[in-house]
C-alpha positions in Angstrom: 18.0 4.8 1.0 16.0 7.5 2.1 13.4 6.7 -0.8 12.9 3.5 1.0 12.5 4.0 4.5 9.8 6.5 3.4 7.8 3.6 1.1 8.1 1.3 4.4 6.5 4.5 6.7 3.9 4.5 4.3 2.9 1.2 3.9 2.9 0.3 8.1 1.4 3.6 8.6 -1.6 2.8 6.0 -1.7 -0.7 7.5 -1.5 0.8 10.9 -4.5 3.1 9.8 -6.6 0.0 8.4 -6.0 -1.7 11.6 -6.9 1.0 13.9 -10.1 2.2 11.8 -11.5 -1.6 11.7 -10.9 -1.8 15.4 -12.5 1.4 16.1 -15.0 1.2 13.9 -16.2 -2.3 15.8 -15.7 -1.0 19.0 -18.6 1.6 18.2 -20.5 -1.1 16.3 -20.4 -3.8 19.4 -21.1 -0.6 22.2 -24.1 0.0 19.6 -25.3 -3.5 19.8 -24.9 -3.8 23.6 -26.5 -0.4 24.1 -29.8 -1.9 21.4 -29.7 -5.2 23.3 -29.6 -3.9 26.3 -32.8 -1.7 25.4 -34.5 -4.5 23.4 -33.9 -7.8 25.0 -31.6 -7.4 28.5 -34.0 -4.5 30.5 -37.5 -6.0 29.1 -36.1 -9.5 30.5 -35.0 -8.1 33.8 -38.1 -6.5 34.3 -40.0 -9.9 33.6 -37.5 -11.8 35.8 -38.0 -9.5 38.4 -42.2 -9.6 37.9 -41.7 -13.4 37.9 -39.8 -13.6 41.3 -42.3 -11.5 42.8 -45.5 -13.1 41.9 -43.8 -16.8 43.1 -43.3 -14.9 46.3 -47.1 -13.8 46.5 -48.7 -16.8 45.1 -48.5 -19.0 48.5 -48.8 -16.1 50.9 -52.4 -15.2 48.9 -53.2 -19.0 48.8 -52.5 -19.2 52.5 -54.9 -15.3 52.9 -57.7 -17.0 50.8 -58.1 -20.4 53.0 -58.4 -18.2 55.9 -60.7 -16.0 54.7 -62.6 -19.2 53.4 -61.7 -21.2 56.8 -65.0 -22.8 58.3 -63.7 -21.8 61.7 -63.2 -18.9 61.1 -66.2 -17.8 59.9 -68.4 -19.2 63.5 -65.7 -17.9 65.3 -66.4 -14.2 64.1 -70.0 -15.0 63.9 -70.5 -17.0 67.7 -67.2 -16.9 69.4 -65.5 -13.9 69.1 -65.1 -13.4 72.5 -62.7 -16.0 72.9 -59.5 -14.4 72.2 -56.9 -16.9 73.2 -58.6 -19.6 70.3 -57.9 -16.6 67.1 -54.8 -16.1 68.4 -53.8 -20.1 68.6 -55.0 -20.4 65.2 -52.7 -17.2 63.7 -50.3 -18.2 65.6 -50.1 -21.4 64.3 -50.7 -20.5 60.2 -47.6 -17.7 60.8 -45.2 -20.1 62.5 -46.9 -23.1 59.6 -46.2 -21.3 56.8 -43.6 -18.9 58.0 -45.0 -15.6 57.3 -44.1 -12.5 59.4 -47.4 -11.9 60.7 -51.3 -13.2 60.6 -53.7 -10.7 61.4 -57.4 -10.6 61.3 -59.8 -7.3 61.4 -63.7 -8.0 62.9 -66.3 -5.9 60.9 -68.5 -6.3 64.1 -66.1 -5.0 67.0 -63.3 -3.5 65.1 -60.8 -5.3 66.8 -57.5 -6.1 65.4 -56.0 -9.5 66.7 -52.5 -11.2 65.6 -50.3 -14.2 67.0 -50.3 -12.4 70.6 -53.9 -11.8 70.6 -55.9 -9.1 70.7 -53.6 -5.3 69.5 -56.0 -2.4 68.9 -59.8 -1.5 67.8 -59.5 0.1 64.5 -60.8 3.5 64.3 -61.6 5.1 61.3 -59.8 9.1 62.7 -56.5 7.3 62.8 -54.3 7.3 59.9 -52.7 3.9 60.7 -56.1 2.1 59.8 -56.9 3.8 56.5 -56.1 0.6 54.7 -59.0 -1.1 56.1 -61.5 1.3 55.3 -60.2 1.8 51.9 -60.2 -1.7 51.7 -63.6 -2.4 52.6 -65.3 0.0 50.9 -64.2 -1.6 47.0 -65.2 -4.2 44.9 -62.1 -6.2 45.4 -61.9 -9.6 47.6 -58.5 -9.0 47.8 -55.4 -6.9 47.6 -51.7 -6.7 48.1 -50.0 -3.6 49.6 -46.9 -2.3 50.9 -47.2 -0.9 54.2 -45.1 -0.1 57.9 -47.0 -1.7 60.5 -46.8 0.1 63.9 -46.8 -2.8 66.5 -43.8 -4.6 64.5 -41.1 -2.4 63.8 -39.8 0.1 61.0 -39.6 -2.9 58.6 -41.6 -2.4 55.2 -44.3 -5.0 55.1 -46.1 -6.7 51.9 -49.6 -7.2 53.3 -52.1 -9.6 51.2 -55.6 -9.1 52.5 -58.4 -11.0 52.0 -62.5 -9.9 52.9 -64.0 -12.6 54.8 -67.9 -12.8 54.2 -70.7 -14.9 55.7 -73.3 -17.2 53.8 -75.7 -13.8 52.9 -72.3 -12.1 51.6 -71.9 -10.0 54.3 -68.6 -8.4 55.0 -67.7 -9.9 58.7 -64.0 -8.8 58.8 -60.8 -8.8 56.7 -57.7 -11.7 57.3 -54.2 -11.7 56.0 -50.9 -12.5 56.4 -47.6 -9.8 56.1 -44.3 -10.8 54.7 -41.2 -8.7 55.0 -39.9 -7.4 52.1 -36.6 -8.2 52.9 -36.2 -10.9 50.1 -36.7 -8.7 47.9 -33.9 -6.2 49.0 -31.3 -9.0 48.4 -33.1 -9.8 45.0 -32.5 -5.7 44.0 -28.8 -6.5 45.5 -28.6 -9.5 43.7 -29.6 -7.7 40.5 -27.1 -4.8 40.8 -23.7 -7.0 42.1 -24.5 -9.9 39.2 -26.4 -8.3 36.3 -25.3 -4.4 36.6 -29.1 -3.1 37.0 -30.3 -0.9 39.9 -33.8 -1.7 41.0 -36.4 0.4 42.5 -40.6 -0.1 42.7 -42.0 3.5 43.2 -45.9 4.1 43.3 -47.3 6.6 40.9 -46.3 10.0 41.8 -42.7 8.9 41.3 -41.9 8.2 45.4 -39.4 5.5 45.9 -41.5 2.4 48.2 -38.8 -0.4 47.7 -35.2 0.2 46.8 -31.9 -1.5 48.0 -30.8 -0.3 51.2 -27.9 1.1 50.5 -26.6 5.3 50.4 -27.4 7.3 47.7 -30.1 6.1 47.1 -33.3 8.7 45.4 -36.0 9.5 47.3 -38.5 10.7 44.5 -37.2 9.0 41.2 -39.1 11.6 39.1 -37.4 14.5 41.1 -34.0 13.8 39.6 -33.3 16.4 37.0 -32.6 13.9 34.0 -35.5 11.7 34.5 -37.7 15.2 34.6 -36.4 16.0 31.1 -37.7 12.7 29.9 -41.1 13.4 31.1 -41.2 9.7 32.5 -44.7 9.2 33.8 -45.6 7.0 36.4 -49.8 7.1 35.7 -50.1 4.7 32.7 -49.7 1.0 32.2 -47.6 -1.5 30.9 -44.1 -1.1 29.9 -41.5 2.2 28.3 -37.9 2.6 28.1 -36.3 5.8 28.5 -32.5 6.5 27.7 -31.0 10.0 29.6 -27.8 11.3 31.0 -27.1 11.0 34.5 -23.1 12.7 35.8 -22.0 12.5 32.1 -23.0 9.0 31.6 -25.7 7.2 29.3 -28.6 5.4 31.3 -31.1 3.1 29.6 -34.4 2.6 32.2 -36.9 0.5 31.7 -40.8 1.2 33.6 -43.4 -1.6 34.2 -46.6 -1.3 36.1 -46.7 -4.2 38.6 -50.6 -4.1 39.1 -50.7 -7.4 42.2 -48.8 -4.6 44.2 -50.0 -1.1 42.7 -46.2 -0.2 42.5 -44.2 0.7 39.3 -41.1 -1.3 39.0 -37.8 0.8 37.4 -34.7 -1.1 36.5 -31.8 1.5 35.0 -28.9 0.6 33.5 -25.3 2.3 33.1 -24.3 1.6 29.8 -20.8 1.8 30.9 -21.0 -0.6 33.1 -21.9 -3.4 29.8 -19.2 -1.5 27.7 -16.1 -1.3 30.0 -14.8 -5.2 29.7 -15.1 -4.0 25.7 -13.3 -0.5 25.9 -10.8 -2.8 28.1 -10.1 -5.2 24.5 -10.5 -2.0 22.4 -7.3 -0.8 24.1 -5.7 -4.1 24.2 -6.4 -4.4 20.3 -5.3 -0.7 19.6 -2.1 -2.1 21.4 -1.9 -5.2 19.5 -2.5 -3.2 16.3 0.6 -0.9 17.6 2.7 -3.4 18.7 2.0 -5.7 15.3 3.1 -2.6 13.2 6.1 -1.9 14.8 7.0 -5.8 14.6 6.0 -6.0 11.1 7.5 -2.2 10.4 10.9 -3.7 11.0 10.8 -6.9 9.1 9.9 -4.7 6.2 12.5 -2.6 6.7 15.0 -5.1 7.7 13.8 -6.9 4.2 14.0 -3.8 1.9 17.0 -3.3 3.2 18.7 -6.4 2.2 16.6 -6.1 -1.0 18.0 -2.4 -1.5 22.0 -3.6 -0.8 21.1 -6.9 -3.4 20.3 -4.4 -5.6 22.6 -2.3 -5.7 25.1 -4.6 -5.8 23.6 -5.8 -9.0 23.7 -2.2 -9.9 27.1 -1.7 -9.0 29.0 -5.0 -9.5 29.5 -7.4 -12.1 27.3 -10.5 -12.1 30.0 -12.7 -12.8 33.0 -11.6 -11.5 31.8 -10.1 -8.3 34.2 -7.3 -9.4 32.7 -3.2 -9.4 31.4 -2.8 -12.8 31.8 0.4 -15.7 29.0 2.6 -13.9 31.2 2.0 -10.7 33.9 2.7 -11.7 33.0 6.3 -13.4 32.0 7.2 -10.0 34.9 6.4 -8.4 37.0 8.0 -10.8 35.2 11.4 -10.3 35.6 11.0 -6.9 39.0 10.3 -7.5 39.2 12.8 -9.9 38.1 15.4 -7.2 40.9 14.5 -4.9 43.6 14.6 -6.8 42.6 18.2 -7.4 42.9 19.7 -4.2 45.9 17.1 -2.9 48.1 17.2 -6.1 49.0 13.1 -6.0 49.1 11.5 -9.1 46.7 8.9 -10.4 47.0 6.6 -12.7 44.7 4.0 -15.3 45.4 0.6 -16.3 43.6 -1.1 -19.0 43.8 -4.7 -19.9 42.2 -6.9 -22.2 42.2 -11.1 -22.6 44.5 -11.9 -25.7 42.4 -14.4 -28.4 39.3 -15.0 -26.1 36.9 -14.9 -28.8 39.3 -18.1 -29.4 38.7 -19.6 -26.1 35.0 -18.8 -26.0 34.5 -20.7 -29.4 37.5 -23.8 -28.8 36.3 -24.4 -24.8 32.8 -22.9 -24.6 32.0 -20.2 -22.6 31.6 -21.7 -19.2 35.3 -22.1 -19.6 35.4 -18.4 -20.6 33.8 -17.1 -17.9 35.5 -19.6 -15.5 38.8 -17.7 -17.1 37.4 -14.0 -16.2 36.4 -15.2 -13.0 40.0 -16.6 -11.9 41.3 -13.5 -13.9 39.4 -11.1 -11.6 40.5 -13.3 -8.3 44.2 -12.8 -9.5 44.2 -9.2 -10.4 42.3 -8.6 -6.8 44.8 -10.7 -4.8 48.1 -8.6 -7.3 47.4 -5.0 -6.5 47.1 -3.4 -3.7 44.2 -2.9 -1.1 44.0 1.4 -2.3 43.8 0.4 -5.6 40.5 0.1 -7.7 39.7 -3.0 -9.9 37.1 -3.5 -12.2 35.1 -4.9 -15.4 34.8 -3.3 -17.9 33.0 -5.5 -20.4 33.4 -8.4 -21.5 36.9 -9.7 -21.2 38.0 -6.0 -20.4 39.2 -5.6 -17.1 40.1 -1.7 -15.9 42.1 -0.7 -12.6 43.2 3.0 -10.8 46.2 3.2 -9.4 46.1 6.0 -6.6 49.3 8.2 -6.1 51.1 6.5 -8.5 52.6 8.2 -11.6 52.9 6.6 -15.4 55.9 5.2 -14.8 55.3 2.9 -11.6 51.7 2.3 -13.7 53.7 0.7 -15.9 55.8 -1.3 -13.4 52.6 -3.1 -11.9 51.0 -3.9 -15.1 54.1 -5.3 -16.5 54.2 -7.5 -13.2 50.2 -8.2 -14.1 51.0 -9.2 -17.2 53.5 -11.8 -16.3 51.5 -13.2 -13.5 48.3 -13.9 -15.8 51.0 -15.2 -18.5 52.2 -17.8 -15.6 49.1 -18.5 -14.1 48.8 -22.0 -14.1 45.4 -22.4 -13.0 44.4 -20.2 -16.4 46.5 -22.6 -18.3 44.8 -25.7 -17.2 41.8 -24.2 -18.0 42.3 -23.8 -21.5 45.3 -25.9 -22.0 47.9 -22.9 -23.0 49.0 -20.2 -21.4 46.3 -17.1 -21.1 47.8 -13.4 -21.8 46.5 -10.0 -21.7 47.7 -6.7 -23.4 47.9 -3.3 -21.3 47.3 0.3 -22.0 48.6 2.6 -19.4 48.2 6.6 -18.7 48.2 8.8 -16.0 46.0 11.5 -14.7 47.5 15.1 -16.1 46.0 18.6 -15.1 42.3 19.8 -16.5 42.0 16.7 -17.8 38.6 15.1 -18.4 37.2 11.8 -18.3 36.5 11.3 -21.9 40.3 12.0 -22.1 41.5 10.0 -19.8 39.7 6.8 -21.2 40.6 8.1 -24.8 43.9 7.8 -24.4 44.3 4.5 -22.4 42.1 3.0 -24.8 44.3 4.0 -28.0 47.8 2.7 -25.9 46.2 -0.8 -25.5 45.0 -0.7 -28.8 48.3 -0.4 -29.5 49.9 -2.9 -27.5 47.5 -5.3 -29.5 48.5 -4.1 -32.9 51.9 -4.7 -32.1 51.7 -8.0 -31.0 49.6 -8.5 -28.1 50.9 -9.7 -24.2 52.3 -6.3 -23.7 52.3 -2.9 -22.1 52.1 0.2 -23.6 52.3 3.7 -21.5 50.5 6.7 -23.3 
């Protein structure tokens, strides 16, 4: 029995094994594909998605910058009427609250005066820092630009200005309109992008500083500052598009960077891999569970099957086909077991041979379903005659053998004279073959040093014996 519960250990354990390397083996394969996809197709989309928004957000706000800057009015009012405050202001006023941009602005060339909505705010002066952007403006080729920018008169908001140069019929510069946006929609895009899609968001310029970001803690100041991103050498001076992959706390970080040029800014969107791998180290574990728990179930049919398999077989090993009784081999080992007692308790034990007078006769008058229908009620009467310590078997063919614990050769004899008569009166053997079935005996009992060879010798030779002398008899030896 041992023997088989190893074969069943190594057969779940090998399928066990299978199961587990195939699962294991895809789970590395699908966080491989995610982490290619991700770099491939997922970033380089986001990044275009992202671009897209954005330039749908500046296309109307430039359109509205250029009919300004273009604007008939405008142009006689800077050249003729500039004097009249209260008219520019109407006519921001009324683009900003038209179109509903944060702010309108306008910059004379001539007087330097910078009016919005509520009129006139400052004269720009080219010693304060706050008006830089009109002088570096003004002095390139560009009719236009975007740029990200605080204004001072409306708050600490961040501002996406688009300027537009306003020029009379000789080309000549005569002041600089625009309109200012805040960039709030794009902090719940970034938000948007990092709650649904798993990316983090930033637009830095090019020395690495962080312009735009989600407002939220933890946020970098200076992306190219952080220690992993420094190993990388990620530069922030040349166009188009790279992906990096780094470590950041232990974990694996795919970034992609893409030079936005309508607002001088580099965009960065970084991805966790873990956070595209967790929902599939989640079914790795429930599969590895699966596996375990479709072993186990599968461990105990197997074992519950070789089981039955393993008794069916040995009662084919053990007992006769035909009879259902213990066969020869069984009875050996019995006997030396028995043998073994006896031995050290000193009771007696005692052999009964028998063998079915004539049934070569009934085999070849009847046929030999009737013969083995007689051995078969044969063995059901010699069962249901002795008693429940003694030890009945089949010998072979239409020898039948019993052992007779603690009994001597004498009270052997009693019992198989009393199993001879009961077969000779059987009439259930009788209607089988129409006259009454009998069987001769040889008896002997166990005796000191005596070995099995013996034993069978000499109970063999006293029902040869009671056959020579006339068969349906007993004969003690």
């Amino acid at each position: 029995m041992r023997f088989d519960y190893r074969i069943v250990f190594i057969i779940t354990g090998l399928l066990f094994t299978l199961s587990t390397s195939l699962t294991v083996v895809n789970y590395f394969v699908s966080v491989e594909n995610i982490r290619s996809q991700l770099k491939d197709s997922s970033l380089p989309l986001t990044v275009d998605n992202i671009y897209t928004v954005i330039q749908k957000q500046i296309i109307e706000p430039n359109l509205i910058s250029s009919m300004m800057a273009n604007d008939t009015f405008m142009k006689d009012w800077l050249s003729h009427e500039e004097g009249e405050t209260d008219k520019i202001a109407r006519y921001l006023d009324t683009i900003q609250n038209k179109y509903k941009m944060s702010t309108t602005f306008l910059v004379s060339e001539k007087t330097m005066n910078y009016y919005t909505a509520k009129g006139l705010i400052e004269k720009i002066k080219s010693d304060n820092p706050n008006n830089a952007w009109y002088f570096d403006f003004k002095n390139i080729p560009e009719v236009n630009e975007i740029n990200i920018d605080h204004n001072e008169f409306m708050g600490t908001s961040l501002f996406m200005f688009i300027n537009h140069k306003i020029f009379d019929e000789d080309f000549h510069l005569l002041g600089v309109i625009g309109v200012g946006l805040k960039t709030s929609y794009i902090d719940d895009m970034l938000k948007r992008f990092r709650q649904d899609y798993k990316f983090n968001v930033y637009f830095v310029d090019d020395v690495g500083q962080l312009i735009i970001s989600e407002k939220r803690e933890n946020s970098p100041s200076y992306l190219d500052k952080m220690p992993d991103l420094k190993q990388l050498g990620l530069s922030f001076v040349s166009n188009g598009s790279q992906i990096y992959e780094y470590t950041k706390n232990n974990d694996m970080y795919l970034l992609n960077r893409k030079y936005i040029p309508e607002l001088d800014l580099y965009l960065i969107v970084e991805a966790k891999i873990d956070d595209f791998t967790s929902k599939l180290e989640e079914t790795f574990y429930f599969n590895i569970a699966v596996t375990l728990l479709l072993t186990l179930i599968i461990t105990i049919i197997v074992l519950v099957y070789v089981r039955k398999m393993h008794r069916r077989l040995n009662d084919l090993a053990n007992n006769d086909v035909l009879t259902g009784l213990p066969n020869r081999r069984t009875f050996n080992d019995k006997l030396e077991y028995f043998l073994l007692l006896i031995k050290r308790n000193k009771s007696p034990l005692s052999i009964v041979f028998l063998d079915v007078d004539n049934f070569k006769n009934i085999n070849d008058s009847k046929g030999h379903d009737v013969g083995d229908k007689v051995l078969k009620k044969l063995a059901k009467l010699l069962n249901a005659t002795v008693r429940s310590s003694d030890f009945v078997a089949r010998w072979g063919g239409e020898e039948f053998i019993i052992m007779l614990a603690d009994t001597n050769v004498d009270n052997a004899s009693l019992i198989a004279e009393k199993l001879r008569s009961v077969i000779e009166s059987c009439e259930s053997l009788q209607s089988l073959v129409d006259f009454p079935v009998t069987a001769s005996f040889g008896v002997t009992s166990i005796k000191n040093d005596d070995h099995i060879d013996d034993i069978f010798k000499r109970v063999d030779s006293a029902l040869y014996q009671a056959k020579s002398e006339g068969k349906n008899r007993v004969i003690k030896a």
